[in-house]
C-alpha positions in Angstrom: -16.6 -5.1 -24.4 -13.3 -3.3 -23.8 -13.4 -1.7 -27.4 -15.0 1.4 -28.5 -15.1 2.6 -32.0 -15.3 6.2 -33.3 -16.1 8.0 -35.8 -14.0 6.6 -38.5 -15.1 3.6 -37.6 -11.8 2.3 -36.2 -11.5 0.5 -33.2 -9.6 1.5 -30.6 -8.9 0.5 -26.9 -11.1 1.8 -23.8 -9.4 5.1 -22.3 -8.7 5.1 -18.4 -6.9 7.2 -16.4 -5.2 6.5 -13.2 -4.5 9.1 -10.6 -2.2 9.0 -7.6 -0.4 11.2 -5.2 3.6 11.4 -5.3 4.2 8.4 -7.4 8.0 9.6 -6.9 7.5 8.3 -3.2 8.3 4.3 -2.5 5.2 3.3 -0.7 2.5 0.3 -1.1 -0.4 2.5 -2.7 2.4 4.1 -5.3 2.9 0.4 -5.7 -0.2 -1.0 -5.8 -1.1 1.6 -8.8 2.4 1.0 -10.7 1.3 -2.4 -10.8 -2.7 -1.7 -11.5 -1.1 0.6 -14.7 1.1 -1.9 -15.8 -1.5 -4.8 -15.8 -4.7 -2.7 -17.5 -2.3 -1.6 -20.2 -2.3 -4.7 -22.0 -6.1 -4.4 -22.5 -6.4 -0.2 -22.4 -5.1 3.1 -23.3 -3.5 3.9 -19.8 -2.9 6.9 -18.8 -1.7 7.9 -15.6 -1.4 11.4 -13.9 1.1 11.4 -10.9 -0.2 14.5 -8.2 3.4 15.6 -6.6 4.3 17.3 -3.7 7.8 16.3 -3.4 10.2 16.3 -6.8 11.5 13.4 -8.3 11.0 10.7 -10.6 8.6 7.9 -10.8 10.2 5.3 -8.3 8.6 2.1 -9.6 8.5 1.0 -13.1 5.9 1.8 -15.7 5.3 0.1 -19.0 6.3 2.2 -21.7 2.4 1.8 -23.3 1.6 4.3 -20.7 0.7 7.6 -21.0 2.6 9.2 -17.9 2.5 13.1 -16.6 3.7 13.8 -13.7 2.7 17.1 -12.0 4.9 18.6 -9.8 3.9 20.9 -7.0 7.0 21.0 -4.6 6.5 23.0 -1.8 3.1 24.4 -2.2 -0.3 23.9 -0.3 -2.6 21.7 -0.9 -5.5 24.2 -1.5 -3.5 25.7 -4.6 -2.9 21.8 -6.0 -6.3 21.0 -5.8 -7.3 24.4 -7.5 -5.0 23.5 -9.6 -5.2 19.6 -10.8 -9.2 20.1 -10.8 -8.8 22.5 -13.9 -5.8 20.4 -15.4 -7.7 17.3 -15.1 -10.8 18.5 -16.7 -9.1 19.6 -19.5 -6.9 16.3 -20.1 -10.0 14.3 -19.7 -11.8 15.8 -22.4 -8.3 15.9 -25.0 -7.9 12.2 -24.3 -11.8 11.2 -24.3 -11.3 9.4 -21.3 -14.1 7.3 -20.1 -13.3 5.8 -16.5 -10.7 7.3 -14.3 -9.6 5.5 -11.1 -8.0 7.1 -8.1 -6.0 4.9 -5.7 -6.7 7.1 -3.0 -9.9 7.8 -1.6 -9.1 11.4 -0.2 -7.6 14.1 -1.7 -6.9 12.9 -5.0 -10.3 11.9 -5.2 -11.8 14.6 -4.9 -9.4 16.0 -7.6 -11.0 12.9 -9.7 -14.6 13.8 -8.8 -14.5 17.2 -9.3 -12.4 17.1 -12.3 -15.0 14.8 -13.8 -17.9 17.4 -14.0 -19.0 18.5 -17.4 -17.3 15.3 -18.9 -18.9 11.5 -19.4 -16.1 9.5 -17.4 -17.1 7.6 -14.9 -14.9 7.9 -11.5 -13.6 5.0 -9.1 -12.1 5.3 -5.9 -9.9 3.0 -4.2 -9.3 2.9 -0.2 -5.8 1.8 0.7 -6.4 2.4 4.6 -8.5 1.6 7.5 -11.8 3.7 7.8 -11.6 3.1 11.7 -8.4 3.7 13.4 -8.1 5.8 16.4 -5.3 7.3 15.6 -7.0 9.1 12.4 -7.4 12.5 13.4 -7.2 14.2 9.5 -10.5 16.1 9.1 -9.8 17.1 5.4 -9.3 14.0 4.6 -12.3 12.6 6.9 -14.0 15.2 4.6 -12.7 13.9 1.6 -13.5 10.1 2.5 -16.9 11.1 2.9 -17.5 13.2 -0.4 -16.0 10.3 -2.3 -18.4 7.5 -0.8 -21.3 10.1 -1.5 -19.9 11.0 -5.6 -17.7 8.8 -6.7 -19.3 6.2 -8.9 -17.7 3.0 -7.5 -15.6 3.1 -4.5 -13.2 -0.2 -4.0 -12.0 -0.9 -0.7 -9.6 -4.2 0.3 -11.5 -6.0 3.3 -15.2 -6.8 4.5 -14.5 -5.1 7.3 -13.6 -1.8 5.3 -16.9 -1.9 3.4 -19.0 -2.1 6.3 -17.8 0.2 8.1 -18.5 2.6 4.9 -21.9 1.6 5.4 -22.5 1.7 9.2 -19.8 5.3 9.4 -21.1 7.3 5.9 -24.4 5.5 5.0 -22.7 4.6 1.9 -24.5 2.8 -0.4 -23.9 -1.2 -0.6 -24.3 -1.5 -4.5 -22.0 1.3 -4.2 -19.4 -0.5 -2.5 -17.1 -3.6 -3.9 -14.1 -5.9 -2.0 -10.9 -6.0 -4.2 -8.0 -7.6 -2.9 -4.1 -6.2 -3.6 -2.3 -8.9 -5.4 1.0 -10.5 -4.7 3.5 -8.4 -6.3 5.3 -11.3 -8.4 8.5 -8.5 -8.9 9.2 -8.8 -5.1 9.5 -12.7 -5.0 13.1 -13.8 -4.3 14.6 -16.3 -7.4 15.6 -18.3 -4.8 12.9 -19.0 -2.4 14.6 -21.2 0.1 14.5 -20.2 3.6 17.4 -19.8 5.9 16.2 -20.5 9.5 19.7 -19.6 10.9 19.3 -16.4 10.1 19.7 -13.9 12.9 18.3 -10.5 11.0 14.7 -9.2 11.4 13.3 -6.8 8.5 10.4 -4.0 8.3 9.8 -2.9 5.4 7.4 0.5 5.2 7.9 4.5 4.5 8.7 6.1 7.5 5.7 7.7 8.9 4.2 7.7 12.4 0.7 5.2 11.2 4.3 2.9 11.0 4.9 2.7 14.2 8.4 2.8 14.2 8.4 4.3 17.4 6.7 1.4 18.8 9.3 -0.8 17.0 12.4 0.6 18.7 10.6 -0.1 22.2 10.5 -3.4 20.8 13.9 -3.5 19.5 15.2 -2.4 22.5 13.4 -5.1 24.9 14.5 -8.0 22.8 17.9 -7.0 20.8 19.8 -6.9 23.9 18.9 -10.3 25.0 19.5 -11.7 21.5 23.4 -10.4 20.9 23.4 -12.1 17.7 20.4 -10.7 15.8 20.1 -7.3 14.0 17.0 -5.4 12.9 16.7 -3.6 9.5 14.1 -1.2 8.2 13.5 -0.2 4.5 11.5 2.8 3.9 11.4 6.2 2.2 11.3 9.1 4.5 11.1 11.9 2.0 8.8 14.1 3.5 8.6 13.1 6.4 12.1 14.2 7.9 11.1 15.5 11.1 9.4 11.8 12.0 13.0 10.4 10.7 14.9 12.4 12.8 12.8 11.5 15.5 13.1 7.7 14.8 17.1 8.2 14.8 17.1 9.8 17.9 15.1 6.9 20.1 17.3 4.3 18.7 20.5 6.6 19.9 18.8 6.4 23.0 18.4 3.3 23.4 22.2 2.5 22.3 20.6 0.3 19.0 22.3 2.6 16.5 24.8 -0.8 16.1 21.6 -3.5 16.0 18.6 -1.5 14.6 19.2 0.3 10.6 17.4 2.8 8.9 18.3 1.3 5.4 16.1 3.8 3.2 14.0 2.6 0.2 15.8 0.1 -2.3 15.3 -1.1 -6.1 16.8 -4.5 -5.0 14.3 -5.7 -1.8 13.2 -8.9 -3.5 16.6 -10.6 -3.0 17.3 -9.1 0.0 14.4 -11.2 1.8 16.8 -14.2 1.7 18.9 -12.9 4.5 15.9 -12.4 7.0 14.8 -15.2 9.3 11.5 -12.6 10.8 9.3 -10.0 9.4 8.0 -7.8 11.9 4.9 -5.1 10.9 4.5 -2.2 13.7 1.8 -0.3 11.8 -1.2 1.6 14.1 -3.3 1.0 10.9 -3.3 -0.4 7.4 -5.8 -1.4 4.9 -4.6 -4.3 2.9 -0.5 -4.3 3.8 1.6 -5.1 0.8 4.5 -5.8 2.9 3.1 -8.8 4.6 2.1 -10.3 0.9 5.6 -9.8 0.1 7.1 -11.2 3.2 5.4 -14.3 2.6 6.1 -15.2 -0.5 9.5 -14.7 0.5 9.0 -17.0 3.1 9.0 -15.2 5.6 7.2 -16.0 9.1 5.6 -13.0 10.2 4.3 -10.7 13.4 2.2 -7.9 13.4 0.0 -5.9 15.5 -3.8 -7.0 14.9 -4.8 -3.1 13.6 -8.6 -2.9 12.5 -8.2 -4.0 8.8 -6.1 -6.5 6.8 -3.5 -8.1 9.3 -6.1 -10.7 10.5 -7.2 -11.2 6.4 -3.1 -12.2 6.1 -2.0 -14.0 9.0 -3.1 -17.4 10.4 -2.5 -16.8 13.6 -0.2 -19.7 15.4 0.4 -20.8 11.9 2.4 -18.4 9.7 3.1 -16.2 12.3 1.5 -14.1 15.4 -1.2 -11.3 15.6 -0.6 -9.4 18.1 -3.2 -7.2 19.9 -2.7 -3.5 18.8 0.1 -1.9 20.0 0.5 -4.7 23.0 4.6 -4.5 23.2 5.0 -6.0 26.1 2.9 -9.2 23.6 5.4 -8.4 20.9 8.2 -8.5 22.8 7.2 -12.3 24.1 6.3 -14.0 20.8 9.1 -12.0 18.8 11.4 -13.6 21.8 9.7 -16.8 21.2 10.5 -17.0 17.1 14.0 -15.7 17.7 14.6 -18.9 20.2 13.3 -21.6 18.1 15.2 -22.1 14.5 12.7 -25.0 14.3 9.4 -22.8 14.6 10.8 -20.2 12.6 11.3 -23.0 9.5 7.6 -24.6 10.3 6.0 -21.5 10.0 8.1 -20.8 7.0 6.7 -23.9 5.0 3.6 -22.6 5.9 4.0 -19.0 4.7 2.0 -19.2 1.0 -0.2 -21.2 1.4 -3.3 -19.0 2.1 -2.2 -16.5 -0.7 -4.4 -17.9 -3.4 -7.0 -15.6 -2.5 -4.3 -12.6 -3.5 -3.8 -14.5 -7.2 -3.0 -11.5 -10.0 -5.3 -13.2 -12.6 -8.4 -13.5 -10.5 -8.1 -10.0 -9.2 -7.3 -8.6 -12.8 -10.8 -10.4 -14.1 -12.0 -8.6 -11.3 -11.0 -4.8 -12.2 -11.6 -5.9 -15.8 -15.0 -6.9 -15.4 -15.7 -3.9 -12.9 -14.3 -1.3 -15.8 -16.4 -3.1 -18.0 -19.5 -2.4 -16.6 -18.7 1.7 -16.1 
């Protein structure tokens, strides 16, 4: 299993393909699929096709046994990079006899997958990176596109129970068609030195800047609790490429609310891993997630954490009371008071740091690897 061997009788390595929008873009799905490549590739021909909007380079690291193309489609609409990744996928798929792609996405680009599938043998598996559920989802192409995937793809993955069923109650999806993967803990974003300084006075977010963020929300916050708390300072790491306008707008509230000295839009770094050790508090504003990265990698930094409970993969994280606070969604006026009670208490802060990885075994890279393994296996 794994192996195929063709017609000279040689035996080569399974081909998949992995497909993702913008990979140029610093973000947890872009992640989350950097890290999928980089894994596989020690047991497959990789390839990996990179759908861009935006120019640039891939932003995260992939292993050089990877077959990388990057298509670049800056400035056009989306209608004409559909048209146009459906035909160029077809075509690659059949040159490189691949057998199983997998889109980490289950909108747009899978439908590029799906479609670009037809008239060829390989299998297609979609992955959902967000919540099915949230009320601020208001996208009706990609509603449209979530629903054509659970209908064609042949495997759709999604990262919580909750996620799964609500594919089955919200698109009748089928439950053999369905399967719970967990993200892993990104090992590349744990700090060398993983002690924990509970006198510091800095708070991190760490996130692209887009309004499912809630970094509005986050100033609100900021600017309810900062000024009581002369000390501290609040950092946030995130690319805003393409999404300008929402950065602009994020700037602008913290002008207004006279932060611009104690709350920093820091942009997206190479370096974040070491840069945990000079937080004492992560702090997640999101409306909705699916499985967030960030909070993985704030807690095996450490870190103790607060985040708004949104419908799917806070509560799967967090012990509440324990590690940290979830915090009924969007409830600032609840932020505000248990972010106010961490930043008293160097004491609480440290108790819930020893606590911090301890529930992460579930997120272990070698169970979850056996798990795509076996699940490619049986394409």
């Amino acid at each position: 299993m794994g192996f195929i061997v063709d017609k000279e009788f040689k035996i080569v390595k399974k081909r998949i393909c992995i497909i993702r929008g913008d990979m140029n873009l610093a973000g947890g799905a872009q992640r989350v699929a950097a890290n999928l490549a980089n894994s596989l590739c020690e047991k497959y021909e990789v390839h990996f096709i990179s759908v861009n909007i935006t120019e640039g380079k891939c932003f995260y690291f992939l292993n050089d046994k990877i077959q990388y193309v990057s298509r670049n489609h800056p400035g056009e609409r989306w209608r004409n990079v559909v048209l146009k990744n459906i035909y160029f996928l077809r075509k690659y798929l059949k040159e490189n006899k691949i057998e199983v792609i997998l889109s980490v996405s289950a909108t747009v680009t899978s439908l590029i997958a799906i479609l670009g599938a037809i008239g060829t043998k390989c299998k297609v598996i979609s992955c959902e990176h967000s919540s099915l559920t949230n009320v601020y989802y208001t996208s009706e192409l990609e509603t449209f596109a979530r629903k054509m995937t659970s209908k064609f793809a042949d495997k759709l993955i999604v990262l919580t129970e909750k996620s799964k069923d609500d594919y089955i109650k919200i698109f009748k999806t089928k439950e053999t068609k369905l399967q719970v993967i967990y993200n892993w803990v990104d090992d590349s974003l744990k700090r060398k030195d993983s002690i924990y300084d509970p006198y510091a006075t800095k708070i991190i977010t760490v996130g692209r800047l887009d309004p499912v963020k809630g970094y509005d929300s986050l100033v609100e916050v900021a600017s309810m609790t900062l000024t009581k708390f002369p000390s501290w300072q609040w950092d946030i790491y995130g690319d805003w490429k393409g999404n300008e306008a929402y950065y602009e707008e994020v700037l602008k509230l913290i002008e207004k609310k006279n932060l611009c000295k104690k709350v920093h839009l820091k942009g997206a770094v190479s370096d974040l891993a070491e840069r945990y050790g000079n937080y004492g508090i992560y702090v997640m504003t999101s409306k909705y997630e699916g499985l967030p990265m960030v909070l993985l990698e704030a807690k095996i930094n450490k870190l103790p954490v607060i985040s708004f409970d949104c419908s799917t993969g806070p509560a799967e994280i967090i012990e509440d009371g324990i590690d940290g606070y979830l915090i009924e969604n969007q409830d600032l006026k609840e932020m505000e008071e248990k972010l106010e009670i961490l930043m008293k208490s160097s004491e609480l802060r440290k108790k819930m740091s020893d606590m911090a990885d301890k529930n992460l075994y579930k997120f272990d890279k070698q169970l979850i690897i056996k798990q795509w393994i076996s699940l490619i296996e049986s394409m």
